[in-house]
C-alpha positions as CSV (number, residue, x, y, z in Angstrom):
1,X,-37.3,11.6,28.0
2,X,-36.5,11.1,24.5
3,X,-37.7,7.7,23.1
4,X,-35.0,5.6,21.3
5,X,-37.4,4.6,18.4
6,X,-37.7,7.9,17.3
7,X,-33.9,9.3,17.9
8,X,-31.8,8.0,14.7
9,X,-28.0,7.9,15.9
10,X,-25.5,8.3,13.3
11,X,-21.8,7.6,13.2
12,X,-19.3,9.0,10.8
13,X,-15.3,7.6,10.9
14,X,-13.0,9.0,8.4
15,X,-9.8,10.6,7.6
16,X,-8.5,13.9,6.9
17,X,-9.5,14.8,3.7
18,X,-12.3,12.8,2.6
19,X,-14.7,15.3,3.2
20,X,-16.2,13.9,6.8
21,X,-17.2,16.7,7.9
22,X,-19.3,17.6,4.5
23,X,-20.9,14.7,4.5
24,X,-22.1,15.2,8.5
25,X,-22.9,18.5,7.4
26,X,-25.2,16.8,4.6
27,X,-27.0,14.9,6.8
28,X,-27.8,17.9,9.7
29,X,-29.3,19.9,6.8
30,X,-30.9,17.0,5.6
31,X,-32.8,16.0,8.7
32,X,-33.6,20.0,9.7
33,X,-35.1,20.3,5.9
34,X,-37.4,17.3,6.5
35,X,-38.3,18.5,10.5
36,X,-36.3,16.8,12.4
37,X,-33.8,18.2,15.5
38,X,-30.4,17.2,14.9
39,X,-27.1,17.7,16.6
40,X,-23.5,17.2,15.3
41,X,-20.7,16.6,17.2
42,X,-17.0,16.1,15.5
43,X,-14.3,13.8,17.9
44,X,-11.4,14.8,16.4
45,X,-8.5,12.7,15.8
46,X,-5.1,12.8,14.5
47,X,-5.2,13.8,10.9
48,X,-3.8,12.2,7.5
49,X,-4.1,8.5,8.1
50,X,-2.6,8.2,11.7
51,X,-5.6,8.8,13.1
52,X,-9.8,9.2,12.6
53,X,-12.2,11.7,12.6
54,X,-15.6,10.8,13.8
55,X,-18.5,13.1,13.3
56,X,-22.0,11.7,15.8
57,X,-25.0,12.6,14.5
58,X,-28.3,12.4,16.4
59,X,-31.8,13.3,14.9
60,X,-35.3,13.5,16.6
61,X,-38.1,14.5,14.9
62,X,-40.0,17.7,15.8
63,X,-43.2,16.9,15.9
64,X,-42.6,14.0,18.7
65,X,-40.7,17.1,21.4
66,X,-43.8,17.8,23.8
67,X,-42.7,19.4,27.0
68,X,-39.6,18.0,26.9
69,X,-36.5,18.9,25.0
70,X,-34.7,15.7,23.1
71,X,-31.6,14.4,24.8
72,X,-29.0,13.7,22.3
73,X,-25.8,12.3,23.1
74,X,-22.6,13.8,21.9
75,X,-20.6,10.6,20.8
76,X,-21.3,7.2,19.8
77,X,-22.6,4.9,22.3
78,X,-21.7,1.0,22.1
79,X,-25.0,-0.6,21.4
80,X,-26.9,2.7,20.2
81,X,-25.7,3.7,16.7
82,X,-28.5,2.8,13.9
83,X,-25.9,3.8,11.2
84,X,-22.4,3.7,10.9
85,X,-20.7,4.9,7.6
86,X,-17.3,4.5,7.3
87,X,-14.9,5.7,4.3
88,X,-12.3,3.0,4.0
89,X,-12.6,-0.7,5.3
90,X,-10.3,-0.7,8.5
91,X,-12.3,2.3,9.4
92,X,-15.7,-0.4,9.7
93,X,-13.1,-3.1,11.2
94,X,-12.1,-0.2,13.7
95,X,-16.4,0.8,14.3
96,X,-16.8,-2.8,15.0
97,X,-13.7,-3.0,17.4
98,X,-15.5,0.2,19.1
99,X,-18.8,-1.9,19.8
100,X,-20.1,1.1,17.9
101,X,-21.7,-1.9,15.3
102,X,-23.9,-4.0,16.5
103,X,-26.1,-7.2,14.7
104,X,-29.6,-6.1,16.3
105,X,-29.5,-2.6,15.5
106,X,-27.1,-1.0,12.9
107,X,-26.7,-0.6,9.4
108,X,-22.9,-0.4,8.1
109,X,-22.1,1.4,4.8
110,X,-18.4,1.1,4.1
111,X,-15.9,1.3,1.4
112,X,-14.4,-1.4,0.4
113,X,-10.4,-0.1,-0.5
114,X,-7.6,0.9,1.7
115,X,-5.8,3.5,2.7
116,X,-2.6,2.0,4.4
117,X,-1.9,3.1,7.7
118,X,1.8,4.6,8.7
119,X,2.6,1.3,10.5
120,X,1.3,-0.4,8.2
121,X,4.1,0.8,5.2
122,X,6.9,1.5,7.7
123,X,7.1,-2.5,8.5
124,X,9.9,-3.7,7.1
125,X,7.8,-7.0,5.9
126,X,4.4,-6.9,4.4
127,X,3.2,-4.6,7.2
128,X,-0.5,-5.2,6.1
129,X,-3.2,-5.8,7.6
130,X,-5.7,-8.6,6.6
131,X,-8.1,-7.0,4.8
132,X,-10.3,-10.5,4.2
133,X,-10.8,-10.7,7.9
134,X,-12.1,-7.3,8.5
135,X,-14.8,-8.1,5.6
136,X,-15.5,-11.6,7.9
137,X,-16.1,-9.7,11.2
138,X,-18.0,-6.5,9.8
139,X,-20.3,-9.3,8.0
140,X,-21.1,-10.8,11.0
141,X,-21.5,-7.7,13.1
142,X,-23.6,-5.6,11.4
143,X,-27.7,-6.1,11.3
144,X,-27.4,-4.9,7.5
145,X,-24.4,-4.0,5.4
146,X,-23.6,-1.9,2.4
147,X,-20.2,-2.7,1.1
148,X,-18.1,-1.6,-2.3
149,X,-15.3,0.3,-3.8
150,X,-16.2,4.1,-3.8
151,X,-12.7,4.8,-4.3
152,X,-13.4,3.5,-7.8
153,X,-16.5,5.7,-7.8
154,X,-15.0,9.2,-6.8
155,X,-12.4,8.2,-10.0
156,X,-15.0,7.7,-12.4
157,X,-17.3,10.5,-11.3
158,X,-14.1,13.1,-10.3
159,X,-16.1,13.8,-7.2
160,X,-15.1,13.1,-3.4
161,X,-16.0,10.0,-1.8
162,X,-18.4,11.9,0.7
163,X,-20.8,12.3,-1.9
164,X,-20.4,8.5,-2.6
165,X,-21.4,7.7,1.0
166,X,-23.8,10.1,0.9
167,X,-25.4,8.2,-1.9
168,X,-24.8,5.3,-0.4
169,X,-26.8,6.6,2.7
170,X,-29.7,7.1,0.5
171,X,-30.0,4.2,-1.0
172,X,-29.6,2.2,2.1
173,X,-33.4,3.7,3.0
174,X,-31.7,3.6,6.5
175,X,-33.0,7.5,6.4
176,X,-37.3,8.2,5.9
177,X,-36.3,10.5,3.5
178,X,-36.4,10.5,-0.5
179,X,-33.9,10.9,-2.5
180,X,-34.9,14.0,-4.0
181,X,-34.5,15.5,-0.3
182,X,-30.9,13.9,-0.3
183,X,-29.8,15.7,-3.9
184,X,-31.5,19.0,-3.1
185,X,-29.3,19.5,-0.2
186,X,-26.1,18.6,-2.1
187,X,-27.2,21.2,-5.0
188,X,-28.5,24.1,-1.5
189,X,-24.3,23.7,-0.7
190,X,-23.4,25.1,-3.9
191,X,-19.6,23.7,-4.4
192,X,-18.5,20.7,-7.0
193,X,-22.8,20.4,-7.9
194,X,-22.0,18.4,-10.7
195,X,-19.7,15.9,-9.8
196,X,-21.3,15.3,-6.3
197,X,-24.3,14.4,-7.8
198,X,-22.6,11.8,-10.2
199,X,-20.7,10.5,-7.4
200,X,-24.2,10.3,-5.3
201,X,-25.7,8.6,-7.9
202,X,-22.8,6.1,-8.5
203,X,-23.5,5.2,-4.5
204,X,-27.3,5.2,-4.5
205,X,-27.2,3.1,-7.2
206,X,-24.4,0.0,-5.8
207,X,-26.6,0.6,-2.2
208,X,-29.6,-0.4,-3.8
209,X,-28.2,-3.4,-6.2
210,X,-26.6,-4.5,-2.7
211,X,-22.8,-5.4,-1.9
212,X,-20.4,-5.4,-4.5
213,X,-17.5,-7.9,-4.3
214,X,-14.4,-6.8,-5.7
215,X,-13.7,-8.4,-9.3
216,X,-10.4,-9.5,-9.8
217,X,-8.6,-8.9,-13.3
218,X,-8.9,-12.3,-15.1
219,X,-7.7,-11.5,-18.8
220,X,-5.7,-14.7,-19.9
221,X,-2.3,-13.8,-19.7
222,X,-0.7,-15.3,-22.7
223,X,2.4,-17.5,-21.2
224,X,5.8,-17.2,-23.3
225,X,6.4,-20.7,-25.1
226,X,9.5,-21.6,-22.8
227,X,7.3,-21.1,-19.2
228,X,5.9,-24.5,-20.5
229,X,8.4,-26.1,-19.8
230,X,8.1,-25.5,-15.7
231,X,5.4,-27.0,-13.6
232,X,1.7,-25.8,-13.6
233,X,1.5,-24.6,-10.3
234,X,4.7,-21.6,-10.8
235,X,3.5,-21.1,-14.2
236,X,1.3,-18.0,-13.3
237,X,4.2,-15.9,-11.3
238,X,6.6,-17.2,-13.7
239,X,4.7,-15.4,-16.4
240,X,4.5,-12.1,-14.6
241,X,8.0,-12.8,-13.8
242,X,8.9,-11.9,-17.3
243,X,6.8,-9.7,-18.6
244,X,8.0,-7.4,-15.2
245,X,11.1,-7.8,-16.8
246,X,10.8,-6.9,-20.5
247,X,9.0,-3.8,-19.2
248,X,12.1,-3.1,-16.4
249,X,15.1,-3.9,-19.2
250,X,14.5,-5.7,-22.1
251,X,13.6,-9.5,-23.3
252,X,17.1,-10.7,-22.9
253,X,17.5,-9.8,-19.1
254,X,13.8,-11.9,-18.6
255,X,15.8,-14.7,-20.6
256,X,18.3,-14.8,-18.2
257,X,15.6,-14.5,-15.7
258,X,14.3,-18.0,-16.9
259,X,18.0,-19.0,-17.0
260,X,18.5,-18.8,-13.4
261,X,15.3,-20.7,-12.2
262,X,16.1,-23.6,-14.1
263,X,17.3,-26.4,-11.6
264,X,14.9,-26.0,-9.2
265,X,12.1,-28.6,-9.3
266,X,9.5,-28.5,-6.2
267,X,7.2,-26.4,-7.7
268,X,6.2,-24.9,-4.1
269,X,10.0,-23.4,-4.0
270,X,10.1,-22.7,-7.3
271,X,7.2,-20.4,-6.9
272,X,8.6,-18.5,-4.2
273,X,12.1,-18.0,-5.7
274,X,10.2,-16.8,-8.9
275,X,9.1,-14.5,-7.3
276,X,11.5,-13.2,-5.3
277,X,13.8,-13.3,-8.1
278,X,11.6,-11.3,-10.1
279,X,11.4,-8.3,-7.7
280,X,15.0,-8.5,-6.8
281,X,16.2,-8.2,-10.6
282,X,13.9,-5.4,-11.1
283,X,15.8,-3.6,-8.1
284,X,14.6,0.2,-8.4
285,X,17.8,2.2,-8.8
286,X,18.0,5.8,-10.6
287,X,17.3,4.8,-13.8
288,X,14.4,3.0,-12.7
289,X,12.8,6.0,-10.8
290,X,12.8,8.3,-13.8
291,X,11.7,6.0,-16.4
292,X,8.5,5.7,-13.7
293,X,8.0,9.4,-13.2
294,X,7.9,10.0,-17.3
295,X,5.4,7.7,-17.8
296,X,2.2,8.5,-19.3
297,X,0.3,5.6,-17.3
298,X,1.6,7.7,-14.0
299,X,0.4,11.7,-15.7
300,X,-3.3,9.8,-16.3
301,X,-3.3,8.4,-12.6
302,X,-2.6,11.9,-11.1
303,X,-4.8,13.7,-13.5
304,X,-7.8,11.5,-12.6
305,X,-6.6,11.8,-9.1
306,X,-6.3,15.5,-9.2
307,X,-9.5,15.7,-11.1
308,X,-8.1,18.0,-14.1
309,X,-10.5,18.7,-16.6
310,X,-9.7,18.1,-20.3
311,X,-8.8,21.6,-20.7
312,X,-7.0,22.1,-18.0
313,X,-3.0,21.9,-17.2
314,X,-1.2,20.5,-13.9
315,X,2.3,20.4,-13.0
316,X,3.6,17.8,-10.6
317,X,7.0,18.4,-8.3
318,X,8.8,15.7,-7.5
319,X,11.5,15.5,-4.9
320,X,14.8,13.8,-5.7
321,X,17.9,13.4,-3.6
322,X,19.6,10.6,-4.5
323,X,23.2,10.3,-2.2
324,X,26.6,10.1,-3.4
325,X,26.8,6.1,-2.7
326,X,23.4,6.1,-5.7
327,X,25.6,8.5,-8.0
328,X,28.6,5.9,-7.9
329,X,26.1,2.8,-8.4
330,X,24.9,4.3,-11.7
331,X,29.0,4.4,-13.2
332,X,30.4,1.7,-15.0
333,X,31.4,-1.2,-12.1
334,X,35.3,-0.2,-11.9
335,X,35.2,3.6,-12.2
336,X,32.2,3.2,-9.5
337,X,33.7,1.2,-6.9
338,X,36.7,3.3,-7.2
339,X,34.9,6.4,-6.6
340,X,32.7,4.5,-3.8
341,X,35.7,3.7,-2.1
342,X,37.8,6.7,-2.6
343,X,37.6,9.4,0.6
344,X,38.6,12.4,-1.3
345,X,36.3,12.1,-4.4
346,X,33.7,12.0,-1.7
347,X,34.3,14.6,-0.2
348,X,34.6,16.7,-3.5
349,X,31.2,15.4,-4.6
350,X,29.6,15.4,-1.7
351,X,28.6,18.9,-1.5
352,X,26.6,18.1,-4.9
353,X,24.7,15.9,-2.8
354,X,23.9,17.4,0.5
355,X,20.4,18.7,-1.0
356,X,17.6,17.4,-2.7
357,X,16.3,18.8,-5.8
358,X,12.5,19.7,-7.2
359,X,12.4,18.4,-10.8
360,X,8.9,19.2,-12.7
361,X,8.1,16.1,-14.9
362,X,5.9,18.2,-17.3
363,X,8.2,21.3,-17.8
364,X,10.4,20.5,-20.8
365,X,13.3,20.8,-19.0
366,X,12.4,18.4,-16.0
367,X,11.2,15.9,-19.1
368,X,14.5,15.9,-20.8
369,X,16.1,15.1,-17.6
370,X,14.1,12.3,-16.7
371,X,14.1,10.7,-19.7
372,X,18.0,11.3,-20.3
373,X,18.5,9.6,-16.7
374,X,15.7,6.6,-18.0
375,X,17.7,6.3,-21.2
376,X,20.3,5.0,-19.5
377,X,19.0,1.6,-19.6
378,X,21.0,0.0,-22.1
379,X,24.0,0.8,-19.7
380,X,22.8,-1.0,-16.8
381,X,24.0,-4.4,-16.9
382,X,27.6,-2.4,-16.8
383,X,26.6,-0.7,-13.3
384,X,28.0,-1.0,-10.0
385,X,24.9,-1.3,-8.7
386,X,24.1,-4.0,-11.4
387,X,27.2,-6.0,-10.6
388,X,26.8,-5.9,-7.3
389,X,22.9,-7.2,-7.0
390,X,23.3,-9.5,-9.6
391,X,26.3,-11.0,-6.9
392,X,24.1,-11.0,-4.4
393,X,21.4,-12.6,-6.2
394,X,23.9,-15.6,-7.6
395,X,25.3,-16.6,-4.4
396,X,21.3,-16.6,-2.8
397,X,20.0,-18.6,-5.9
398,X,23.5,-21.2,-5.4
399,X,22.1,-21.5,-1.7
400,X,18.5,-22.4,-2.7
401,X,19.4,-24.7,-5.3
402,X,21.9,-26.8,-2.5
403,X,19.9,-27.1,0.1
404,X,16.9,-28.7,-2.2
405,X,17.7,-31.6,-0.3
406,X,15.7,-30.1,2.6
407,X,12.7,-28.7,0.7
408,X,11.3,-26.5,4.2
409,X,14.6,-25.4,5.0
410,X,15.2,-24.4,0.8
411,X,11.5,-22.7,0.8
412,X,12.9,-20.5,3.9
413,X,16.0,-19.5,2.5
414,X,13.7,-18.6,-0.8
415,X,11.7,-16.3,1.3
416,X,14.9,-14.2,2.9
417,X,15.2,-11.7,-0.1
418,X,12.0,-10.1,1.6
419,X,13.9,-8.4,3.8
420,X,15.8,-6.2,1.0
421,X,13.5,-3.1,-0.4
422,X,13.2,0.5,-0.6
423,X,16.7,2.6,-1.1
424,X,18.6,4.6,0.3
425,X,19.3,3.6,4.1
426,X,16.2,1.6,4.2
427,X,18.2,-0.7,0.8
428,X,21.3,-0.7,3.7
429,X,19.5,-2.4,6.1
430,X,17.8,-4.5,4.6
431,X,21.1,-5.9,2.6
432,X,22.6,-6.1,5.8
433,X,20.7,-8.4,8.0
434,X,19.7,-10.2,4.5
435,X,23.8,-10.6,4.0
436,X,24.3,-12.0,8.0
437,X,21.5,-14.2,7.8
438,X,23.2,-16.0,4.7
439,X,26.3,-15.8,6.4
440,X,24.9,-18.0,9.0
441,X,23.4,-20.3,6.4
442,X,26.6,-20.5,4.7
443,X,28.6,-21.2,8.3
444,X,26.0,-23.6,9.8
445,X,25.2,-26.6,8.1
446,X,22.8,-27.7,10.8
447,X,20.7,-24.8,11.2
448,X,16.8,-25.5,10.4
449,X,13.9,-23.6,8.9
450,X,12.8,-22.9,12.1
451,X,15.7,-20.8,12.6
452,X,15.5,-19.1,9.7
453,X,11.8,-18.1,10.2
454,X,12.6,-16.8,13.5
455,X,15.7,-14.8,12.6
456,X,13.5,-13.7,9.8
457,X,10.8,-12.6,11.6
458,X,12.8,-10.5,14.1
459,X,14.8,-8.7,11.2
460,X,11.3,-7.6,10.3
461,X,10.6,-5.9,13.8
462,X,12.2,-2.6,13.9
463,X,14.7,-0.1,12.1
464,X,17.4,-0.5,15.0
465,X,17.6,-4.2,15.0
466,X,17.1,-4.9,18.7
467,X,15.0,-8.2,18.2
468,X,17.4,-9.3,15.3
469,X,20.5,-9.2,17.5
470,X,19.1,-10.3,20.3
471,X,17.9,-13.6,18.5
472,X,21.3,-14.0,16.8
473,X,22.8,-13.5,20.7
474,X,20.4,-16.5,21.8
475,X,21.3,-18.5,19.4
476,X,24.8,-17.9,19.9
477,X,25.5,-16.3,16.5
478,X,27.0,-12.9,17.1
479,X,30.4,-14.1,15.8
480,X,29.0,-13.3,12.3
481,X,28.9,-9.7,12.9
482,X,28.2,-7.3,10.4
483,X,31.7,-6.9,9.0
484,X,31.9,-10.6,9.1
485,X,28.5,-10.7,6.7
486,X,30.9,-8.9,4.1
487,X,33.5,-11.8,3.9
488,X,34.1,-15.0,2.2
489,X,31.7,-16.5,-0.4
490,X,29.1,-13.6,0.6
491,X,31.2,-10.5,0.4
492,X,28.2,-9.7,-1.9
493,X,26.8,-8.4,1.0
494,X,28.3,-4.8,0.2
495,X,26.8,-2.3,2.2
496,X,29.3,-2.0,5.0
């Protein structure tokens, strides 16, 4: 029989592309170049963040097999792992989950960031899991942990974040081997030498100074001379408020931004309609898009992410296809509803926008366009699309401010606005329910927060809206269908 002491039972959970299977490659030849049996089995998953890889590792050391040969398990066993590394934080909340972690036995080494999961960004709310409970419930499960940002790492070091675990391993001393053992088998492999060391020695080094909290930026912000005038506890948003802004049009447009707050005075509400406001004025249309693809902020994040050496030269393709209801949001308001609502200018510029187009942001020619399309800036406020959202925007803000009276059922309405974002259809949707939700605030003047939060909430479910109608039906509101949203005081609702 093989005796437990002496077996070291590994566990490896990560996702397509980040280089599991290297790093459990690492740690075979690792074991066999200090004497040591070892077996590797991979349990495959689904691939690119839907899904997890894990790789389980058993080692036995060779002088200790007498007559017998070692049994070593092909998967992890609940209650029998001695490490678990895991390459992004859900991943160690998922290990835990598994029973794959336990307090009397294993060591955890973990990253720290996120990698958001599919359901996680297709929720229509903030889709996100709590990432401070995960860090509660691996702390408490885990007999020793190792926990930090190697994301940050592999950026600084241009390596892969396997080599940042594998460092991380080292340090740990969960493994009776030196660390010379661990960097000689990363320079036997041959590939990426250089910067896998670096990233190795960016891990061995946080493993053996211990967990490393995240810091959080805390440069002063210097706040505009008019925020002083709102109370201290909206002062902070309020600030990022308008510098969002400046950077998204100009300092005029975070003027009126100010403009439109004033009136407001619990400064729990004012807070939340700050920010609210503040994303829904910086409403991402064309213009938006290609001032973000030009920048140079956004060509340094994929080079470092890309790892392109100084000397080297990348090209980026970005996929455009923006529909013919985007082109007529960008004309002035008059010539753009008219061409919105006319049936044979569609159809004559429709074919234009039946396909999407590959633009090059680094090519001359894809720069010029970009830049052209972002120069279009100072033409905004003249927009369809600007006329139209700053409606909408008016008639929410008119709402808030009137139903002060009831400050829970006022900091509800503030929160509504969470239901518009993306573009395209995804814009559509979330306009609509947004638009029959104040449509039922607007036609019921004794409906309560409690309402509100739960018509909310179900809008939030799912793209086809079953929940959402099926709360309106209960509460005997389907006679403000979603023609109906587009009438009266909130015909700002638009997207019908």
């Amino acid at each position: 029989m093989t005796n437990s002491r002496d077996r070291i039972s590994i566990a490896v959970s990560a996702l397509g592309g980040q280089g599991g299977g290297v790093l459990s490659n690492w740690i075979v030849e690792l074991a066999e170049a200090n004497g040591y049996r070892a077996q590797y089995t991979a349990i495959a998953g689904v691939a690119q963040r839907t899904g997890t890889t894990i790789y389980a590792i058993e080692i036995y050391p060779e002088n200790n097999i007498k007559d017998q040969e070692p049994v070593l398990a092909l998967m992890p066993v609940s209650g029998d792992v001695d490490i678990c590394i895991a390459a992004e934080l859900m991943e160690a909340g998922r290990a835990v989950n598994r029973g794959i972690v336990t307090q009397d036995r294993t060591t955890l080494i973990a990253s720290d960031h996120r990698v958001f999961a599919i359901s996680e960004k297709e929720n229509m709310g903030d889709g996100r899991l709590d990432s401070d409970a995960v860090r509660d419930a691996i702390k408490k499960a885990a007999k020793n942990l190792i926990l930090f940002d190697m994301n940050e790492m592999v950026l600084k070091s241009s390596s892969v974040i396997s080599s940042v675990l594998f460092g991380a391993l080292a340090g740990s001393g969960a493994l009776p081997f030196k660390r010379e053992t661990f960097e000689a088998t990363i320079k036997k492999s041959g590939r990426a030498v250089e910067s896998n060391l670096a990233g190795f020695e960016l891990g061995f080094n946080a493993a053996q100074n211990g967990s490393i909290e995240k810091q959080e930026n805390q440069s002063p912000v210097k706040l505009l001379d008019s925020v002083k005038d709102f109370p201290e506890e909206a002062r902070a948003i309020i600030t990022y408020g308008v510098h969002k802004l400046v950077d998204y049009q100009d300092v005029e447009y975070a003027d009126e931004y100010l403009a439109k707050l004033e009136g407001i005075n619990d400064p729990t509400l004012l807070t939340e309609t700050a920010r609210h406001l503040a994303l829904w004025m910086s409403f991402e249309d064309i213009i938006r898009v290609a001032d973000l693809k030009t920048r140079v902020e956004r060509n340094e994040k994929i080079s470092s992410e890309v790892r392109a050496g100084d000397h080297q030269i990348w090209y980026g393709h970005d996929f455009f296809h923006p529909r013919y209801e985007e082109f007529c949001h960008t004309l002035p308001a008059g010539l753009g509803q008219m061409m919105k609502n006319s049936a044979f200018w569609k159809r004559f510029f429709s074919r234009f926008f039946k396909k999407g187009r590959i633009i090059r942001p680094k090519t001359i020619i894809g720069y010029l366009i970009l830049r052209f399309v972002a120069s279009l800036r100072g033409m905004r406020r003249k927009t369809l699309r600007y006329k139209e959202e700053m409606t909408r925007i008016n008639a929410w803000l008119e709402i808030v401010k009137a139903k002060q009276g009831d400050s829970e059922l006022a900091l509800e309405i503030s929160k509504c606005p969470r239901l518009i974002k993306g573009y395209g259809s995804t814009h559509e949707r979330g306009i609509n329910r947004f638009s029959r939700i104040m449509a039922l605030i607007e036609n019921d003047e004794t409906i309560t927060a409690e309402t509100i939060i739960r018509i909310r909430d179900a809008a939030l479910l799912s793209e086809r809206g079953i929940e959402f109608n099926e709360v309106l039906k209960d509460q005997k509101m389907t006679e403000v269908s979603e023609k109906d949203a587009g009438k009266g005081e909130f015909a700002w609702a638009g997207s019908s």
